[in-house]
C-alpha positions as CSV (number, residue, x, y, z in Angstrom):
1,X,308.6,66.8,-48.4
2,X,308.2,69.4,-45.2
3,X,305.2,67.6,-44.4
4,X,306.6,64.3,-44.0
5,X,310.5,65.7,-42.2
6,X,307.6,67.4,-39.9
7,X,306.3,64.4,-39.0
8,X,309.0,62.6,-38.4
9,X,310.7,65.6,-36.2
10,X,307.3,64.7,-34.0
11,X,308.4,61.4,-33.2
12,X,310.3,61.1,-30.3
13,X,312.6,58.2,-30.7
14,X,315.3,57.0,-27.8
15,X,317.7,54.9,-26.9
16,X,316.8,53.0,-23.3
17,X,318.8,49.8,-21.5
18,X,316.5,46.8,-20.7
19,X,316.8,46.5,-17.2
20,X,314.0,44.0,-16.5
21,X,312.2,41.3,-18.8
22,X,308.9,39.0,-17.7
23,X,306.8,37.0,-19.0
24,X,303.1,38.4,-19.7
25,X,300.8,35.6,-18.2
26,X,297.1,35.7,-19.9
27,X,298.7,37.3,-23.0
28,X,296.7,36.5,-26.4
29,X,300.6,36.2,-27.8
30,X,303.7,35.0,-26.3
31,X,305.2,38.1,-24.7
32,X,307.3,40.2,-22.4
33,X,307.1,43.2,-20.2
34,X,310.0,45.3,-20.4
35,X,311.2,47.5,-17.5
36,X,313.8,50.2,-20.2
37,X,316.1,52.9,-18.8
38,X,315.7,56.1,-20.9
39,X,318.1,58.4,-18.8
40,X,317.6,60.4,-16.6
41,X,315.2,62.9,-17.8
42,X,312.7,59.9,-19.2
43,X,313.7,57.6,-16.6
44,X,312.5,53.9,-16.6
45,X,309.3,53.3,-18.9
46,X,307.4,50.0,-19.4
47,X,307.0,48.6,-22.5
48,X,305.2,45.4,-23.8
49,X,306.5,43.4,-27.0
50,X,306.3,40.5,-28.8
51,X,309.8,39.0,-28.7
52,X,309.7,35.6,-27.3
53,X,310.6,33.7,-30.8
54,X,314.0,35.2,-31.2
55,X,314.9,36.9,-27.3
56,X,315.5,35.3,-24.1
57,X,314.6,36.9,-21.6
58,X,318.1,36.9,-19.6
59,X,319.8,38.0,-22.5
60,X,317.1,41.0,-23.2
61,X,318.3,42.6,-19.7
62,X,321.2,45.0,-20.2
63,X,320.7,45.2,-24.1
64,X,319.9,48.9,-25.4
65,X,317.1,49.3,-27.9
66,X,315.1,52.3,-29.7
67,X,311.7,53.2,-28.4
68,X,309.0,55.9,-29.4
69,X,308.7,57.6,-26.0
70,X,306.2,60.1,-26.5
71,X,302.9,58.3,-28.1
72,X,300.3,57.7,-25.6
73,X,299.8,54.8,-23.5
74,X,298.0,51.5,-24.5
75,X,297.0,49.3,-21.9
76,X,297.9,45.3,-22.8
77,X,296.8,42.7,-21.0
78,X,296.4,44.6,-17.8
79,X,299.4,46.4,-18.1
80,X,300.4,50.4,-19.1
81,X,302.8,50.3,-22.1
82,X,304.3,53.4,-22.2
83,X,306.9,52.7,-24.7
84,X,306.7,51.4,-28.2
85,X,310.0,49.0,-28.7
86,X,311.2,49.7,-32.0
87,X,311.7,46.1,-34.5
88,X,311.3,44.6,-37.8
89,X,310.1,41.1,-39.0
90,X,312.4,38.6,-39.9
91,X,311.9,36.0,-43.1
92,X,310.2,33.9,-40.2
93,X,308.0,36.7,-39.0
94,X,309.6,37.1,-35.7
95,X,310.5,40.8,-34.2
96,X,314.0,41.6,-34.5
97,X,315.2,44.8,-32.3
98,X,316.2,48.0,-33.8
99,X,319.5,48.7,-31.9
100,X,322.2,51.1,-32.5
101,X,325.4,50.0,-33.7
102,X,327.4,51.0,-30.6
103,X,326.4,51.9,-26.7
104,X,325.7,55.5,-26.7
105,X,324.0,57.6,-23.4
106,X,320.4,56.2,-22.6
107,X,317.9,58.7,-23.6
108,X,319.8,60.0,-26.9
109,X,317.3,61.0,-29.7
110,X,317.2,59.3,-33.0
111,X,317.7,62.3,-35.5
């Protein structure tokens, strides 16, 4: 049981605003580049994720969602994704966000 609490201690988990959404052209999947807020000591990270069947864009900007901050980064499609975006399959196999329940301070840790 330590093992695994360790483990999970070693994942850093935030909260981050979307503050920009785009279209990734060439992408093998319909997908978007996200531009998140993470506070001020993370500050804005990029993040790619499949969202397009459920998320419009527009409506992705100004949302807040839970990232892992500190794994390392993947390069996708030509582009550094620093942040994984947090989400679960739906019924219909489309990502749906992990958000918290009410706005609280970009860059709190999930605990």
């Amino acid at each position: 049981m330590q093992d695994a609490l360790a483990a999970f201690a070693a994942i850093d988990i935030r909260t981050g605003t979307v503050v920009e959404a785009a279209p990734i052209a060439g992408a093998r999947k319909p997908a978007y580049r996200l531009r998140i807020d993470f506070g001020p000591t993370l500050g804005v990270r990029t993040s790619c994720a499949q969202l397009t069947q459920r998320y419009d864009m527009q409506a992705l900007v100004g949302k807040q969602v839970l990232g892992v901050v500190n794994l390392p980064v993947k390069r996708i499609t030509g582009i550094s994704s620093e942040v994984l975006t947090l989400g679960v399959l739906d019924d219909a196999g489309a990502v749906v966000l992990v958000v918290p329940a009410a706005r609280v301070a970009d860059g709190s840790r999930l605990f």
